[in-house]
C-alpha positions as CSV (number, residue, x, y, z in Angstrom):
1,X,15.8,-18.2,6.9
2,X,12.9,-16.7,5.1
3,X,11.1,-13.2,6.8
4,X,8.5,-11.4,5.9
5,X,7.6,-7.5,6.6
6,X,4.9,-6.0,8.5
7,X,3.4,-5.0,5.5
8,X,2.8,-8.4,4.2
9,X,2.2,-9.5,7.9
10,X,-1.0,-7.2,7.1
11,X,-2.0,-8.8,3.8
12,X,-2.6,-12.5,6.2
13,X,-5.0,-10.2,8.4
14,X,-6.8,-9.7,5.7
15,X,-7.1,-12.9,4.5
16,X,-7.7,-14.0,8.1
17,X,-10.6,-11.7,8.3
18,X,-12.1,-13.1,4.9
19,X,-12.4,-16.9,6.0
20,X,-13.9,-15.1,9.5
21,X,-16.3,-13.3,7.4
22,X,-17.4,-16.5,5.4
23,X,-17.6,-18.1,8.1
24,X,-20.0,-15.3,9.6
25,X,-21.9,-15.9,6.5
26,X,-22.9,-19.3,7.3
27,X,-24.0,-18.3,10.7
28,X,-26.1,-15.8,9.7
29,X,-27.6,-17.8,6.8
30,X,-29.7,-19.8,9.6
31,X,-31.5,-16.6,10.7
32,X,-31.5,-14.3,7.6
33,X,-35.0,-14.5,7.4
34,X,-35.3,-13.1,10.9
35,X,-33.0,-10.2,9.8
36,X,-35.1,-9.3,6.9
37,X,-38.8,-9.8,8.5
38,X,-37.2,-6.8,10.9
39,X,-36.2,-4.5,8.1
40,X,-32.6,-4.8,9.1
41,X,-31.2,-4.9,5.4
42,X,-28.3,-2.2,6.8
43,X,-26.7,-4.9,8.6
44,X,-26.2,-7.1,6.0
45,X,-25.4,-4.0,3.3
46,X,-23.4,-3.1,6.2
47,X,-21.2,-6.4,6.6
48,X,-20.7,-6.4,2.6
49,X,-19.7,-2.8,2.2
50,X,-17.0,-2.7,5.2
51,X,-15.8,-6.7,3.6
52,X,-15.2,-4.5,0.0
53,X,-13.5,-1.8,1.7
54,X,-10.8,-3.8,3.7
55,X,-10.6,-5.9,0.4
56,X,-9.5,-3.2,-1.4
57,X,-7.6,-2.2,1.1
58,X,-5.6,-5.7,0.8
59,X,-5.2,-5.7,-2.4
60,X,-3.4,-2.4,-3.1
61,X,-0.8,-3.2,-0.2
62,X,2.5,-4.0,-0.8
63,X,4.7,-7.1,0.4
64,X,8.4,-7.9,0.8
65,X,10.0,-11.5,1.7
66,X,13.4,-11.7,2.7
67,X,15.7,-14.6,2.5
68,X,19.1,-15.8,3.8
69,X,21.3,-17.3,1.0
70,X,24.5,-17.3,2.9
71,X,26.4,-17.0,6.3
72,X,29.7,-17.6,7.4
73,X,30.6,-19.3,10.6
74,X,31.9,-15.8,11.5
75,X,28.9,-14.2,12.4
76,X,27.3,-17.0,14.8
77,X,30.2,-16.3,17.8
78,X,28.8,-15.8,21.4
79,X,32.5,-14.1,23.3
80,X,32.0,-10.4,22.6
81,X,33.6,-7.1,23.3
82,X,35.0,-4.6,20.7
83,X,33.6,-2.4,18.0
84,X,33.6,-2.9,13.9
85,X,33.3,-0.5,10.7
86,X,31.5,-1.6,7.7
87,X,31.6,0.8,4.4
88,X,28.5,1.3,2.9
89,X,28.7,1.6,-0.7
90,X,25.4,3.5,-2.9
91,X,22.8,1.4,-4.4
92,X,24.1,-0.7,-7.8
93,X,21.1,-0.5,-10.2
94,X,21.7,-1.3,-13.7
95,X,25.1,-2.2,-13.3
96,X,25.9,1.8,-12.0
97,X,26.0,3.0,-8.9
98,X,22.8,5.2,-8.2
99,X,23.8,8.8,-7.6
100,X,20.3,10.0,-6.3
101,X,19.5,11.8,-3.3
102,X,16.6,9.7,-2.4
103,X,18.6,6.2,-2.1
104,X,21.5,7.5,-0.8
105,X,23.2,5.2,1.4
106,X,23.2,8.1,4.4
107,X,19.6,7.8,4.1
108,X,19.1,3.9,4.0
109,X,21.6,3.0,6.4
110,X,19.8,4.7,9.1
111,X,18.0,1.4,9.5
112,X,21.1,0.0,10.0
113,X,22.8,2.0,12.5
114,X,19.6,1.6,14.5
115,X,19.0,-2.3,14.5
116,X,22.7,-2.5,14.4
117,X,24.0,-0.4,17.2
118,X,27.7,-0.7,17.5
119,X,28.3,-1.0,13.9
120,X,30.3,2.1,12.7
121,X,28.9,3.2,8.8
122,X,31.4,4.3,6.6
123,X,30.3,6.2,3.0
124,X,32.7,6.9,0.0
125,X,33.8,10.2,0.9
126,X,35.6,8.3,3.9
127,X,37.9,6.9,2.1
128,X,37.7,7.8,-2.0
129,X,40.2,10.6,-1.7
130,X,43.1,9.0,-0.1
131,X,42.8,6.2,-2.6
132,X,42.8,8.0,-5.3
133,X,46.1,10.0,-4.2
134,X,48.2,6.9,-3.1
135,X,46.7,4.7,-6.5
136,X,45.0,6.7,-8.6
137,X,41.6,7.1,-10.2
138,X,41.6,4.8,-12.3
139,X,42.9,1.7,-10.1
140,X,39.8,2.8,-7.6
141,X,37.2,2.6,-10.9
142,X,38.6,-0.9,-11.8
143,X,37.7,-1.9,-8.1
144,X,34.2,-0.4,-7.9
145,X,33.4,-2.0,-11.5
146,X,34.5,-5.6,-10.3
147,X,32.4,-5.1,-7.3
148,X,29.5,-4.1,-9.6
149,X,30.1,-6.9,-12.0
150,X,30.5,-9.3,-9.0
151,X,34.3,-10.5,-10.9
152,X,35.7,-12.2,-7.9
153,X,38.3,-13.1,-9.9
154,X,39.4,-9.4,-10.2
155,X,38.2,-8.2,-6.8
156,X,41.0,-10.6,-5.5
157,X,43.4,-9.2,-7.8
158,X,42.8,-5.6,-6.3
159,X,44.0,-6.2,-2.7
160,X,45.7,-2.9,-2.7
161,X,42.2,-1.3,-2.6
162,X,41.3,-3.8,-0.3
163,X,43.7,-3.0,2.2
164,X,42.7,0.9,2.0
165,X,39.1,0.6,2.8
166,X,38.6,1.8,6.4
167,X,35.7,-0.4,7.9
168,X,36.4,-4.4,8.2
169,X,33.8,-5.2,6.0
170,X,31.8,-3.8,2.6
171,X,28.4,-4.0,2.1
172,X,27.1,-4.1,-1.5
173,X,23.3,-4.0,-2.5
174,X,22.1,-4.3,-5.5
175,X,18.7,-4.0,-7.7
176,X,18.7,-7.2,-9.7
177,X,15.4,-7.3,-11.3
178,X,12.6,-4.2,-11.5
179,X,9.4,-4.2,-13.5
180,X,6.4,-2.6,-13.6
181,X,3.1,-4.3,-14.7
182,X,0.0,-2.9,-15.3
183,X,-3.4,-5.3,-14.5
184,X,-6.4,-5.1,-17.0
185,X,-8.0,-2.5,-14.1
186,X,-5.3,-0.2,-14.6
187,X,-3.4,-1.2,-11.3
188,X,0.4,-1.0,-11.9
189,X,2.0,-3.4,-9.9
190,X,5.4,-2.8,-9.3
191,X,8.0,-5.8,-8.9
192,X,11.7,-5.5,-7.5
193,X,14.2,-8.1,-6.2
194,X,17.2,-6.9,-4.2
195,X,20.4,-8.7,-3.1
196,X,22.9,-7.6,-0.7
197,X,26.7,-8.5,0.3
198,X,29.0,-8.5,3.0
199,X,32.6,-8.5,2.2
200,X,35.4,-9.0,4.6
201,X,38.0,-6.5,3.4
202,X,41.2,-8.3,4.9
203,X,40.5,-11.7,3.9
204,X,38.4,-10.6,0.7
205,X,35.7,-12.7,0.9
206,X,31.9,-12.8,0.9
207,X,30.5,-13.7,4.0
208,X,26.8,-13.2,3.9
209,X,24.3,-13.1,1.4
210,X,20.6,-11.9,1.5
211,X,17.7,-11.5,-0.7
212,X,14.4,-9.6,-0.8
213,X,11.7,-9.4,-3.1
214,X,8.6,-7.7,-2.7
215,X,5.8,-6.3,-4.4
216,X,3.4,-2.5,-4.6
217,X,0.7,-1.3,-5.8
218,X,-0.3,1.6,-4.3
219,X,0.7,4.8,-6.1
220,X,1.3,7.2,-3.3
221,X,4.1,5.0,-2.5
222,X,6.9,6.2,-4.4
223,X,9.9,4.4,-6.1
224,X,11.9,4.9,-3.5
225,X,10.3,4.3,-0.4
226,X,9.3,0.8,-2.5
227,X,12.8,0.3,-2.5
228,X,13.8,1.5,0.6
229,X,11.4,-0.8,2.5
230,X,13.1,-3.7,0.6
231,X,16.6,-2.7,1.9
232,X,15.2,-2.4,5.2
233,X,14.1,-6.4,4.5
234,X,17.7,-6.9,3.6
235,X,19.0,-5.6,7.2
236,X,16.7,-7.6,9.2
237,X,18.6,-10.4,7.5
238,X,21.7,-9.2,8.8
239,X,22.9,-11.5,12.3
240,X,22.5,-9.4,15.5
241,X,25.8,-7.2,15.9
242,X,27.0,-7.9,19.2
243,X,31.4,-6.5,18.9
244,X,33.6,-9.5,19.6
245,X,37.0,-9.7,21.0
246,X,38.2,-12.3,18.1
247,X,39.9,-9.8,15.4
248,X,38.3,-12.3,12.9
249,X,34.9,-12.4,14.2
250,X,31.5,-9.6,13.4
């Protein structure tokens, strides 16, 4: 399943509204004359100035594409009834965990709870401090590290941090690639693919995977709304939560 945001949705209008203009062009050809011999040169200035505005326009939008790279059998159930918790954890960028305000997962996952109703979001602080007293700081580092590394290998080795995560399932997204690009007019064009996973804490597994990649170039859009609207690509990946009875089911 491949999406694609509103924003990009608007980049087709425009592109829609070039062929119509071209189009236009070729009507109008047959009675330029006419046009002219009654001094109406502002409707043709006209047509050509607001075509160069909206192109503009177009071309300093900004696009993200979302696509579905894996889904377990899990999430497709139709008998439903109870309630799930999913722990959120921050934003993995450069193999790190982003500690800024501005991508916090309280602020992106407000998308979330609001596409995804019944879904209960779980942070860190939910949980951190009574796995650090019954394990011990440096057991809970070795676990966020394999998540960040992806070591599955490890990750299954660490069931006792596993089995002291609140929520059912983890969600993990991460900045995989993030570049910035400047044209020959001085444009920067920024460039950022993100990919996001949804662990089942008891059985340790992954069992969805999405991807977004998108595109900016307007400057007054900041780093991290860029970002932000990618992550809100990522959760309209996500299956429809509708609580199941099954205690194996989303």
């Amino acid at each position: 399943m491949i999406i694609k945001t509103g924003i990009g949705i608007a980049g087709d209008f425009f592109i829609i509204l070039f062929v119509m203009i071209i189009i236009a062009c070729f009507i109008m050809n047959k009675t330029v004359k006419e046009v002219m011999n009654g001094g109406n040169y502002f409707i043709l200035t006209g047509v050509w100035c607001v075509f160069c505005m909206l192109l503009t326009c177009a071309s300093q939008s900004g696009e993200w594409q979302g696509k579905l790279l894996y889904s377990n059998k899990q999430l497709a159930v139709t008998d439903r009834a109870t309630g799930r918790d999913v722990v959120v954890l921050p934003l993995i960028i450069d193999n790190r965990f982003d500690t800024g305000q501005s991508l916090a997962p309280e602020r992106f996952t407000k998308a979330l709870i609001h596409d995804q109703g019944a879904v209960r979001v779980l942070f860190r602080k939910d949980f951190e401090e009574k796995l650090i007293l019954k394990y011990g700081r440096e057991h809970l580092d070795s676990f966020y590290m394999a998540l960040i590394k992806n070591d599955i290998l490890a990750l299954n080795a660490l069931d006792t941090v596993w089995n002291g995560i609140p929520g059912r399932y983890l969600l993990t997204i991460r900045v995989t690639t993030g570049v910035r690009i400047n044209s020959f007019d001085d444009i920067v064009k920024r460039k950022a693919d993100l990919e996001a996973e949804l662990w089942d804490s008891k059985k340790i597994e992954i069992i969805w995977r999405g991807q977004s990649s998108g595109y900016e170039m307007d400057p007054e859009v900041s780093d991290a709304a860029f970002i932000m609207k990618g992550i809100q690509t990522l959760f309209m990946l996500l299956p429809e939560f509708i609580p199941v009875r099954e205690e194996d089911n989303w």
